[in-house]
N, C-alpha and C positions, 0 to 999 in steps of 0.2 A: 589264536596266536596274534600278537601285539606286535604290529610292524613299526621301529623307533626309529628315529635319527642315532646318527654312533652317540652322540655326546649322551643323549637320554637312555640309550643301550646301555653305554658302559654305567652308566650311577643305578641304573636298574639291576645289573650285573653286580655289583656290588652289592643291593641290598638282598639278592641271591646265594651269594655266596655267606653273606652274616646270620642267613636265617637258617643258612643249610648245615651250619658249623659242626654242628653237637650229631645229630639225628637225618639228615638229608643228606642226600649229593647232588652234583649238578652237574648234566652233560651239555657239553658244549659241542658244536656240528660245522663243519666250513664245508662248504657247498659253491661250484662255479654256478655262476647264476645266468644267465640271457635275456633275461629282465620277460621273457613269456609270462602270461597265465593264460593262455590257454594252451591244449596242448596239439600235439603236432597235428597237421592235418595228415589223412590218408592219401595213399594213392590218387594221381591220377589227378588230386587238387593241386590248384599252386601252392609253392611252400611258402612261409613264410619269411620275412625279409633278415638276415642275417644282423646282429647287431656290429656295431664297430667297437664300441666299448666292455671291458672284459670288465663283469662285475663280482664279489663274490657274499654270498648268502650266508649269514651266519644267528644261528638260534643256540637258544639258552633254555633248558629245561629244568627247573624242581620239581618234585612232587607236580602238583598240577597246574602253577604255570610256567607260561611260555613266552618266550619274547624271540623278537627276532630285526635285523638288520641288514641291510645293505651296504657294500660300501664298495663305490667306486674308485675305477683304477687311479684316478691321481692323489685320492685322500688317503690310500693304503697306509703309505708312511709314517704318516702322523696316525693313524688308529691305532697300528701294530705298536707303537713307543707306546702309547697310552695300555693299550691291551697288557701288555708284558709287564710292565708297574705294577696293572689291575695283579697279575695273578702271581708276582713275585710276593706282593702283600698279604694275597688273601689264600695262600695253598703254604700255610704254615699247620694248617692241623691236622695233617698228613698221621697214618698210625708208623712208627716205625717196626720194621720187619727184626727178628731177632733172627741172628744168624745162628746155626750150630754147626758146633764144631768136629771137622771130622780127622778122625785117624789117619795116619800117614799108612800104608802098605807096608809090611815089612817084604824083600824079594825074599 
C-alpha cells in the first residue's frame, strides 16, 4: 500500500476512479487513525503515549492497487470540499435500478 500526501491521493483517486469505469469498482475506507505502527503492548508493559491530535486513515482500493492517506485534524476541511467534488464528478456511472410496479390491494 502507497502512503500519499492528500493532494497526490486525491489525482491518484481520480485516476482510480477513470480506470475503474467500465469493469472495476473501488472501495474506499475511513479509519480513526493514532498515528501507531506498532501495535499495543501487553500487560503489565507501559502503554503507549496517547496522541493529542485526532487523525483519520483513509484507503482506496481497485483491483490490485492501493493507496492510502492521512489527514490531519486541521486539514480536514479543506480535504472533504475537495473529496466531495472528486466524487460528485466521478460516481456518474452508477447502473440505475428499475423500479417495478406494484398493484394497489383491493379491501
Amino acid at each position: 500500500m502507497v502512503l500519499l500526501e492528500n493532494d497526490a491521493f486525491l489525482s491518484e483517486l481520480t485516476k482510480l476512479f477513470q480506470k475503474a469505469r467500465l469493469t472495476a469498482s473501488v472501495t474506499i475506507t475511513f479509519k480513526r487513525y493514532d498515528g501507531r505502527t506498532k501495535p499495543k503492548p501487553r500487560e503489565g508493559k507501559p502503554p503507549l503515549p496517547e496522541s493529542q491530535e485526532h487523525l483519520c486513515l483513509i484507503r482506496a482500493k481497485s483491483r490490485n492497487k492501493k493507496i492510502a492517506t492521512v489527514v490531519h485534524q486541521k486539514d480536514i476541511n479543506k480535504f472533504q470540499l475537495a473529496y466531495s467534488s472528486l466524487l460528485k464528478g466521478n460516481l456518474d456511472g452508477l447502473k440505475k435500478l428499475k423500479k417495478t410496479k406494484t398493484k394497489a390491494k383491493a379491501d
